[in-house]
C-alpha positions in Angstrom: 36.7 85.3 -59.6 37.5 81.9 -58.2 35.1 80.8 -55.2 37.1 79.7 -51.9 36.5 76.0 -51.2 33.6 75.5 -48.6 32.1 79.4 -48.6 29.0 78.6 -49.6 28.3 74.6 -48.1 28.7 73.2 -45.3 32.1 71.7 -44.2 33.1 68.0 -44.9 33.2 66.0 -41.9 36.4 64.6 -41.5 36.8 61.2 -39.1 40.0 61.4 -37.2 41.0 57.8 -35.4 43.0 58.9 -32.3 46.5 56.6 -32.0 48.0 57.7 -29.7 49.4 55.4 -27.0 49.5 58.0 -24.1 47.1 59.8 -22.7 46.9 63.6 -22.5 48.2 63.5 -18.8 51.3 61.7 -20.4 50.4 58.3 -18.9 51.1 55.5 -21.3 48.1 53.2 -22.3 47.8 49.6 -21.6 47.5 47.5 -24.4 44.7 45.7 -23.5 42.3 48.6 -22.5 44.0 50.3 -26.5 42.7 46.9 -27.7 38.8 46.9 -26.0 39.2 51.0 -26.9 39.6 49.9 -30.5 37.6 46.3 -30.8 33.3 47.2 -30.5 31.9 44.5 -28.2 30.1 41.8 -29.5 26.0 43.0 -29.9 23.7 40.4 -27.9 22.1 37.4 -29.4 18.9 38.6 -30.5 16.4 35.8 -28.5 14.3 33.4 -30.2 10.6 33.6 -28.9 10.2 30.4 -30.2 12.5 28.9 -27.7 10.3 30.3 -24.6 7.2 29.0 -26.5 8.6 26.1 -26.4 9.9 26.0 -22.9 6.7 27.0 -22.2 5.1 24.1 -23.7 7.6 21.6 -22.3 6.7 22.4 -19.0 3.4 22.2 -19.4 3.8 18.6 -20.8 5.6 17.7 -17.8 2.5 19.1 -15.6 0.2 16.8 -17.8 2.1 13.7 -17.5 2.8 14.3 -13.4 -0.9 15.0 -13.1 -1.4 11.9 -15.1 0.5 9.5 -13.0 -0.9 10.8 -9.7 -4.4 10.0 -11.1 -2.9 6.6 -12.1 -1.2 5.9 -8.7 -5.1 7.2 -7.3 -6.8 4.8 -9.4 -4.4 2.0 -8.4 -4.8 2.7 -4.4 -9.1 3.1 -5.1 -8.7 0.1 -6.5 -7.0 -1.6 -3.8 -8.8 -0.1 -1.1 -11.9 -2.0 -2.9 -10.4 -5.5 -3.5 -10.1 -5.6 0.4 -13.0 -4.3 1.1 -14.8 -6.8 -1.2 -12.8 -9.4 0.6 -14.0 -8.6 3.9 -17.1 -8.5 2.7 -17.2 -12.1 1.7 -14.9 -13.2 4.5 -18.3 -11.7 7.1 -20.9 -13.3 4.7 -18.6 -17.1 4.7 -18.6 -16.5 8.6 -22.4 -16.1 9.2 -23.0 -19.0 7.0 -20.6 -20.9 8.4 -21.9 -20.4 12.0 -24.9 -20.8 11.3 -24.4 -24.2 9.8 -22.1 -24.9 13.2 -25.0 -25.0 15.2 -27.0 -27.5 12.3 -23.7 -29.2 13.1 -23.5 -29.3 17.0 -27.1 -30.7 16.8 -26.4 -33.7 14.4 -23.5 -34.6 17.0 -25.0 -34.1 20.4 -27.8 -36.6 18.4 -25.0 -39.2 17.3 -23.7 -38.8 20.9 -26.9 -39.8 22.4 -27.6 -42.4 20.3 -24.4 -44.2 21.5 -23.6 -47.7 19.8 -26.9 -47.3 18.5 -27.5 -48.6 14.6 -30.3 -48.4 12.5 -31.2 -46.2 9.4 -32.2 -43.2 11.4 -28.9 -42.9 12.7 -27.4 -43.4 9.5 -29.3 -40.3 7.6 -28.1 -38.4 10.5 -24.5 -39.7 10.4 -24.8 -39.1 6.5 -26.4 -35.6 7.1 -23.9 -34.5 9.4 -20.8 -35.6 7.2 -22.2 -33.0 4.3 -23.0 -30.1 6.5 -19.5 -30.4 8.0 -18.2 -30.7 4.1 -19.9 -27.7 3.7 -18.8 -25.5 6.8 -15.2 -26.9 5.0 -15.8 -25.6 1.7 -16.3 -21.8 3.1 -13.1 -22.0 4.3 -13.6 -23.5 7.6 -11.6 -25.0 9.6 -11.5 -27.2 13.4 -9.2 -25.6 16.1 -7.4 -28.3 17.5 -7.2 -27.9 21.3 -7.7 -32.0 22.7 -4.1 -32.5 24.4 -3.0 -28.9 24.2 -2.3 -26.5 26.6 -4.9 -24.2 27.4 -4.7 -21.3 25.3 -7.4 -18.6 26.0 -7.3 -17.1 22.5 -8.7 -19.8 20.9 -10.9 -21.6 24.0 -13.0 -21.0 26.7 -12.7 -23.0 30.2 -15.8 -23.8 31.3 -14.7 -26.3 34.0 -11.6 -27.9 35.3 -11.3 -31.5 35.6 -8.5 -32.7 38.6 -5.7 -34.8 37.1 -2.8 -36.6 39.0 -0.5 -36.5 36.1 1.6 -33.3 36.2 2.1 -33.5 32.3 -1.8 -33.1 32.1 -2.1 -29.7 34.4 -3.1 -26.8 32.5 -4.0 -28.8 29.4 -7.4 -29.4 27.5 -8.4 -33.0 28.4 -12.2 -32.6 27.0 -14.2 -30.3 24.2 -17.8 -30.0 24.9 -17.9 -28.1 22.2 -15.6 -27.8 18.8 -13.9 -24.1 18.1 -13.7 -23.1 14.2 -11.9 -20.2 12.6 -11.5 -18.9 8.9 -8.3 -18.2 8.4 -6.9 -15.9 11.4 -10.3 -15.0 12.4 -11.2 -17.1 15.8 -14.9 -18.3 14.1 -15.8 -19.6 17.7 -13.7 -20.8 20.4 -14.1 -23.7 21.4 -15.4 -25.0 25.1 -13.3 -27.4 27.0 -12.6 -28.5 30.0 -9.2 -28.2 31.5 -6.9 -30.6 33.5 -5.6 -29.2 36.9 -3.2 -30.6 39.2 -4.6 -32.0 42.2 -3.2 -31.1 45.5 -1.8 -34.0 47.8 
């Protein structure tokens, strides 16, 4: 006796593939949603971890390198900051010595002064003396203010008396020094004392 086909397994599984182009309500399909129905959609790039490793890395270079420019730009202003210091430094220390040779100076002249048309060899030496001290004030940068003939200008001299003067081109303008001014550059070293004309009144 024959056996039927499938009494005693299980029963093949058969795929059916379902074409049609309506829908059981009747409606007709679009083509486009047959098509995605039809079509499986792409699976997702699997993602490297090597490429966050090395996005990872990247940025961290870029950390580096921005940390190491603001330590360079640091350096740069520390090193700035001390060059001017160091300058004004040596700009003070130039100043004391200068002043102090100003008044080795102002002695050598009120000497010259009172020795008048006198000649001999003391007054020599001092002439002599007084020429390298005031060589020397030069060399540390120095320099005479230039007031004789100017107008008064309080910045850079002190009035400490005021001569009358007919002339009114000479009102208000230095017509003595008693005493030269120096500065070093834009630094007033001392001002100088003069005396100043002033218009007399009729």
């Amino acid at each position: 006796m024959s056996e039927e086909y499938g009494s005693n397994g299980p029963e093949p599984q058969i795929k059916v593939t379902d074409r049609r182009r309506f829908t059981p309500e009747g409606e007709a399909i679009p083509a486009e949603r047959e098509l995605a129905e039809e079509s499986p959609a792409p699976a997702d790039p699997a993602v490297d971890p090597r490429d966050a490793k090395l996005e990872a890395q990247q940025a961290r270079i870029d950390e580096l390198l921005r940390a190491c420019a603001a330590t360079v730009e640091e350096s740069k202003a520390a090193r700035a900051r001390m060059e001017r210091e160091k300058a004004r430094v040596l700009e003070a220390e130039r100043a004391q010595i200068a002043q102090a040779l100003l008044e080795a100076v102002d002695g050598l002249e009120r000497a010259l002064a009172a020795a008048g048309g006198a000649k001999g060899p003391l007054v020599d030496g001092v002439r002599l003396t007084l020429s390298s001290l005031a060589k020397k004030v030069q060399e540390l940068g120095a320099e005479r203010i230039p007031v004789l003939g100017a107008p008064f200008d309080p910045r850079v001299a002190e009035a400490v008396d005021v001569v009358p003067v007919a002339s009114p081109a000479e009102n208000d303008v230095v017509v003595q020094e008693v005493r030269a001014g120096y500065r070093i550059g834009e630094r007033i070293l001392r001002p100088a004392r003069v005396r100043v004309g002033r218009l007399a009144q009729a």
